[in-house]
C-alpha positions in Angstrom: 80.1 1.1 -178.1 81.9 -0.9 -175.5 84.4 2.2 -175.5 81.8 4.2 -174.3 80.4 1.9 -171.9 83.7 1.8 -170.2 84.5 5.3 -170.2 80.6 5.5 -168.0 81.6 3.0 -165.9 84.5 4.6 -164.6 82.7 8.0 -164.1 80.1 6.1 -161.9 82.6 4.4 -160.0 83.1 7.6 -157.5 79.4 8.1 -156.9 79.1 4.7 -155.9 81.9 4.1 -153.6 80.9 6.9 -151.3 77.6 5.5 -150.1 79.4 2.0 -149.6 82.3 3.0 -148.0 79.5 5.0 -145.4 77.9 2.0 -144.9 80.8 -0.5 -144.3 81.9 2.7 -141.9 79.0 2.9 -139.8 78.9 -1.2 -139.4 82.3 -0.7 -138.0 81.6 2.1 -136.0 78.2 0.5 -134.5 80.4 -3.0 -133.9 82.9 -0.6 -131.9 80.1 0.9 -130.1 78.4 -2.1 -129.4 81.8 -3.7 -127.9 82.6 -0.4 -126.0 79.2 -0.6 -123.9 79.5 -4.2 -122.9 80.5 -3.9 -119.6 84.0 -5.2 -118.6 83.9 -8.0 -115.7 84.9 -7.1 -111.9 88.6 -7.0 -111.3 88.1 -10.2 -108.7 86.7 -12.2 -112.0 89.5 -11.3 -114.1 91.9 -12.8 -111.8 91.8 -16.1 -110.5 94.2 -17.3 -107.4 94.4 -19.4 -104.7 93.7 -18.1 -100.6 92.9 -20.0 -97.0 89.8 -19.8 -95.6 90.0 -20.3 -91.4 86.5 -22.3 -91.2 85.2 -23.0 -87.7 81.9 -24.2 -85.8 79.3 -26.5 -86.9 81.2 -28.2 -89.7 82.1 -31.8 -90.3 86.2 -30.7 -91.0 86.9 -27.4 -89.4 90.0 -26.1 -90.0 92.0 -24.2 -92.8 90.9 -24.8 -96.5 92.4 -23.6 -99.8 90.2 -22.0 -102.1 90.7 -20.2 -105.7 89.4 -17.2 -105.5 86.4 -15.8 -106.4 84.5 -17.2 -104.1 81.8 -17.5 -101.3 80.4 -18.4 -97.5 78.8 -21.5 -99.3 82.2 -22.4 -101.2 83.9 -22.5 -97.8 81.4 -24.9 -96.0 81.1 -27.3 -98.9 85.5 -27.1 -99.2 85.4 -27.8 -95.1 83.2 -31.1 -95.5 79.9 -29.4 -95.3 77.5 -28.3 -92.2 76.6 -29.9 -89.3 73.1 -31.1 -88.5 72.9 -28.7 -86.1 74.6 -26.0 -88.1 72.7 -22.4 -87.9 72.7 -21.2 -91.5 70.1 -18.9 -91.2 73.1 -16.9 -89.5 75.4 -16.4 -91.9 75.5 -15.1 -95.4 76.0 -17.7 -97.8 76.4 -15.8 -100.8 79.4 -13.4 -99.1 82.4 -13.3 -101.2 85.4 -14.2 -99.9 89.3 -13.1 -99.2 92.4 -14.5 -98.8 93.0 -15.0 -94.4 89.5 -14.5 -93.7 87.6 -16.7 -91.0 84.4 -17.8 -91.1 82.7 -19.3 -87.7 79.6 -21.5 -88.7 77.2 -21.0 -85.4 75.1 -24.1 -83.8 71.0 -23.3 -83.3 70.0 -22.1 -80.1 68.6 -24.5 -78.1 64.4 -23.7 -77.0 64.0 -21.6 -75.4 66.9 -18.8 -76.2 67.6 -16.3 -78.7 69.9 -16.6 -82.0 73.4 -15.4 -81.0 74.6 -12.4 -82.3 77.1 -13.3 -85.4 79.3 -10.8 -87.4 78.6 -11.2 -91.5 81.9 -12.8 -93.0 81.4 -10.8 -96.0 84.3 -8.1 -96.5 82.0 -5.1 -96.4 81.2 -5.3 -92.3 78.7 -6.6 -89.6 75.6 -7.1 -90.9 73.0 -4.1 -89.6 70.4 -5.6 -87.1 68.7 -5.2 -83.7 71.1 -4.8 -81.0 72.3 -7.1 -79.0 72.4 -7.0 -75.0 70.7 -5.3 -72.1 68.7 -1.8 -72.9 71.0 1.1 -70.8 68.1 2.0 -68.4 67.7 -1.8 -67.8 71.5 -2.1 -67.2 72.1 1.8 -65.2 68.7 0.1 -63.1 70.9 -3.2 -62.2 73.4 -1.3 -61.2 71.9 1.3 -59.1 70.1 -1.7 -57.1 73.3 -3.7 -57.0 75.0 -0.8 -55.4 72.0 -0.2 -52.9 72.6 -4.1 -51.9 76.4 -3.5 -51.2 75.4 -0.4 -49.1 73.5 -2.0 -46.7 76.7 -4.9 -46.5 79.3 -2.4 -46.1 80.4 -2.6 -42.5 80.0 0.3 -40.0 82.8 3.0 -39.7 85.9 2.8 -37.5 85.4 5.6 -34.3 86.2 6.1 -31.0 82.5 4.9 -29.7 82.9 2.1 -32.2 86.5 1.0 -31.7 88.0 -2.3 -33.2 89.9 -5.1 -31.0 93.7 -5.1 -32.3 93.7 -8.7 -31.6 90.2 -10.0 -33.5 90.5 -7.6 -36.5 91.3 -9.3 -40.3 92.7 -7.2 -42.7 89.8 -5.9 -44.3 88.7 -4.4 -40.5 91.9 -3.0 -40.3 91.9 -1.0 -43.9 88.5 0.8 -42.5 91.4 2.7 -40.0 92.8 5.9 -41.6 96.0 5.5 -42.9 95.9 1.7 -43.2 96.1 0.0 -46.5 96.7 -3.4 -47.8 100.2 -3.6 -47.1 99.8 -2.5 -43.5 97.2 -4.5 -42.5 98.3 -7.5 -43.5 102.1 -6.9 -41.7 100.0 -6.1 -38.2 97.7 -9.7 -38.9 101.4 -11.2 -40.1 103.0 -9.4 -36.6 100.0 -11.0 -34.6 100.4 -14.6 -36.2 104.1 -14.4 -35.4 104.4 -13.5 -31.7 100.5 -14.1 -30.4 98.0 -11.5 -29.5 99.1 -7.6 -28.9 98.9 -7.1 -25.4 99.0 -3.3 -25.9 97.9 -0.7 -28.4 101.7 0.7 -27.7 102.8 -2.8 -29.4 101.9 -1.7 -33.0 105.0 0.1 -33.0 106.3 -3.3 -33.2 105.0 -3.5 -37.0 107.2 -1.8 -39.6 105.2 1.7 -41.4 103.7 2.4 -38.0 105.6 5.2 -36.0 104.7 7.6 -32.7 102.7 9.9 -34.9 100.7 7.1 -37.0 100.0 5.5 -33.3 98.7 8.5 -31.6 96.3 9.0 -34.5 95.2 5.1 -34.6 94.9 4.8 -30.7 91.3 6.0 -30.1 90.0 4.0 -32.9 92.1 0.6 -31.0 91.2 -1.4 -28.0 93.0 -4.4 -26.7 90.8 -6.2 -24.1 92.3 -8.1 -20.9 93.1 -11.6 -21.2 90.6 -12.4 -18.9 88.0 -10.3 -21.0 89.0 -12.0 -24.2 89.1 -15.2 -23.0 85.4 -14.1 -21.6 84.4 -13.0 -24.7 85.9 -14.9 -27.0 86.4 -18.6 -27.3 89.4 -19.2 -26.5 91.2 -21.8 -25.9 89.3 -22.9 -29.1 87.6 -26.2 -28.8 89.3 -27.9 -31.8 86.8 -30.7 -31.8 83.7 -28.4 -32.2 85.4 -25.0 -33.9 83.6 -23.7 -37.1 86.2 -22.5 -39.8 85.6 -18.6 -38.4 86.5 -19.7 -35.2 89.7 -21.6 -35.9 90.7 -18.5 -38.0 90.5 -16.2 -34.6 93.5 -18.3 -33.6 96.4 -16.4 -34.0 98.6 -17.7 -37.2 95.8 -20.3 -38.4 94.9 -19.0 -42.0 92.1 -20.1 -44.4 94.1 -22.8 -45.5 95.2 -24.0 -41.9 91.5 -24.1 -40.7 90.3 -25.6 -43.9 92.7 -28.6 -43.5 92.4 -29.0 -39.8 88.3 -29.4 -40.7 89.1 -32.2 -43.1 91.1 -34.0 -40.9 88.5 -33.6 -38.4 86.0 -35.1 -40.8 88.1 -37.6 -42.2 89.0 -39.1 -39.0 87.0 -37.8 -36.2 87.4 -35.7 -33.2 91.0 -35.3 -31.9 92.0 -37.2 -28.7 94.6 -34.3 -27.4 96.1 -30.9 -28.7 99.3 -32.9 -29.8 97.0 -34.8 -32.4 97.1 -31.8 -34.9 101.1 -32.9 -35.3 99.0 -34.9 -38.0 97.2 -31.8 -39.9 98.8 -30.9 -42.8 100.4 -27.7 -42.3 101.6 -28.5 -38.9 105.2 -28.8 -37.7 106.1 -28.5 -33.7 107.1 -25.2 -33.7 103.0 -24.2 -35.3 102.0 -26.4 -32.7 103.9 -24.8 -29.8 102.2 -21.3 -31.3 98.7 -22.6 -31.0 99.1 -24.1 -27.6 97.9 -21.7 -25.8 94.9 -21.0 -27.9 93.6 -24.6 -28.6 91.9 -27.5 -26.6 90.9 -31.1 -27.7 87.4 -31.5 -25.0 85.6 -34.1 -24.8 81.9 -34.3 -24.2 80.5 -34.3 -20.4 77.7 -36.7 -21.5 78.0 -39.2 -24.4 75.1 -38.3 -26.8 72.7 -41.2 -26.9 72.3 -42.5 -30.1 68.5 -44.3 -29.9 67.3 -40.7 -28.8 69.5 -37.9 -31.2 67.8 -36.5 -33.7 69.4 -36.4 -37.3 70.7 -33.2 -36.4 73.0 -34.6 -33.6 73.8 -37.2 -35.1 75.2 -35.6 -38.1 76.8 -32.8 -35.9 79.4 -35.5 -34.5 83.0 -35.6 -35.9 83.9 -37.6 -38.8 80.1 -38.4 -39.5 78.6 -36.8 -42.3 75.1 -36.5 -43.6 74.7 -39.7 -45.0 76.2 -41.8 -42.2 74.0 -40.1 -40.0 71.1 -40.5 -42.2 71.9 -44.2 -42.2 72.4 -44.6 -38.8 68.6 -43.1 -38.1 67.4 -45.8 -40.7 69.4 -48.1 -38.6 67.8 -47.0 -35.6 64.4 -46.9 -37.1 64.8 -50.7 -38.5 65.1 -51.8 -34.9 69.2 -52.9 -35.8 70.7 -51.0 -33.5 71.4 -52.6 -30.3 75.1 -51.7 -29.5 78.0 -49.4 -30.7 79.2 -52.2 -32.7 76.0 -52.0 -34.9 77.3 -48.5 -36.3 80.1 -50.8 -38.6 77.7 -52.0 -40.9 76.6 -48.6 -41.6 78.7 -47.6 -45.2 81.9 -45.5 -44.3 82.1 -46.0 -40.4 84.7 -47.8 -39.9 86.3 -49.6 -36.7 89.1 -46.3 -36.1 86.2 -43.8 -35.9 84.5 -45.6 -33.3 86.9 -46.2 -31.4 87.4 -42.0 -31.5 84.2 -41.7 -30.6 83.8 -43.7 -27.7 83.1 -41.4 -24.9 81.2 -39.5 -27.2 77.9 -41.9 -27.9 76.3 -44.5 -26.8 73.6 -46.9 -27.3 70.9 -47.3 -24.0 67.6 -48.0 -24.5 64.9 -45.4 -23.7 63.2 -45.1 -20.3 59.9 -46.6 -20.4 60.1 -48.7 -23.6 60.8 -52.0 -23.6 
């Protein structure tokens, strides 16, 4: 009996196997399945290394920070000590991953009143999409048309023969409006005038290197050179050095911007000059300058001294070496009753005993007509 339930036992063993060895199969197969549809992480979370970070703006440690890698905006702020108060962060994207050598610039709010700055996204994939920034075209092609309208009207009349130019006034930018003059010629014929004094002739120009027989004939009717007595006539010259405006003092032949300028603020600083031979102490000016502006220059004086009880602010202020606030004080001094003599004027701030002693000869203190 046991024989036989052997010999069953083993002639069931086949049929039974199958069905478990198609189970255990598919649990194997479902387990490989299962593991083959998990998705696999991104390649930047499977490796892990350190990068710098450039983090600027509105953060309590700007500078360069080291960072292991993945990470984001927010990372960088907290690794650079955190945001400033004032620190925009409405502007950036915090949650932006990051890459090794990348910069990220933390704006500041806009104060009332003005709009957010433009900012470019630190993120990897670009700037952020958003309204654009800047002047409309029409708005900007309409500031520009009325801009150019504005520079029409100050552009200054054309060079021709009913409308010549004097050789001897010109600057250079009169002197490019000629045909055939540029920059470099202009400024050797305003270098030739500085050099040897007005042109007394058109004929001279051929004095100036570029300009030959054929350029003259062809600038000649566009040229005048007046008669000394006409300039002097029409021009101010000599040139009061005690009363000139920087234009005028730049007429003078070989007086530049910088000349004029500094014989202004010595003017200022110390008052009118007492002679011509007093500009030995501008800046700028050796004997041989001085012996060039001779001619052209005179220290005058005032005919009448200007009364000081009767100027108005005006006058006062218009004297050498006074400026706005001297004179404004000495018209408070005036209106106080303190002023009785010239001597009064030194406890006004900044007139001091040297400037009036320059200006003696040119005010005085005497008491109105008619008032006691």
């Amino acid at each position: 009996m046991e024989e036989r339930g052997v010999s069953w036992f083993w002639l069931l063993l086949p049929f039974a196997a199958a069905p478990l060895a198609s189970v255990a199969g598919y649990k194997a197969g479902r387990g490989r399945a299962l593991s083959s549809a998990r998705p696999s992480p991104p390649a930047f979370e499977r490796q892990s290394y350190q990068a710098l970070v450039h983090v600027s703006g509105a953060v309590r440690r700007p500078g360069v920070v080291r960072l292991r890698l993945p990470a984001r905006v927010a990372d960088a702020l907290r690794a650079a000590g955190g945001p400033l108060p004032e620190a925009d962060l409405e502007a950036l994207n915090l949650a932006a991953f990051l890459r090794d050598g990348q910069k990220v610039e933390v704006p500041r709010k806009p104060a009332e009143g003005e709009g957010r700055p433009g900012r470019v996204s630190p993120s990897p994939r670009g700037p952020k999409r958003g309204r654009k920034e800047g002047l409309p075209l029409r708005r900007l092609e309409a500031l520009v048309g009325r801009l150019e309208r504005l520079l029409e009207g100050r552009r200054p009349p054309p060079v021709s023969p009913s409308r010549p130019i004097d050789l001897n006034l010109a600057s250079e930018e009169e002197l490019r409006l000629l045909p055939g003059v540029g920059p470099a010629l202009a400024r050797a014929i305003v270098e030739r005038r500085r050099r040897k004094g007005p042109f007394r002739s058109v004929e001279e120009l051929l004095e100036v290197a570029g300009i030959g027989p054929r350029k003259l004939e062809r600038l000649r009717p566009l040229l005048v050179v007046r008669e000394e007595w006409e300039l002097r006539g029409s021009q101010p010259f000599p040139v009061d050095i005690n009363s000139a405006t920087e234009e005028e003092l730049r007429r003078i032949p070989g007086v530049g911007v910088a000349l004029a300028r500094a014989i202004l603020g010595w003017r200022e600083r110390n008052g009118p000059f007492g002679s011509v031979d007093e500009l030995l102490s501008v800046p700028g000016i050796g004997p041989k300058t001085l012996e060039r502006l001779r001619p052209f220059v005179v220290a005058r004086r005032p005919k009448e001294p200007l009364n000081l009880l009767a100027a108005s602010l005006r006058e006062v202020a218009s004297l050498p070496g006074v400026s706005e606030e001297m004179a404004l004080r000495i018209v408070m001094l005036r209106a106080e009753g303190r002023l009785k003599s010239l001597e009064d004027l030194l406890s006004v701030e900044g007139f001091t005993k040297e400037l009036l002693e320059r200006l003696r000869g040119w005010i005085c203190v005497e008491p109105l007509k008619g008032r006691g």
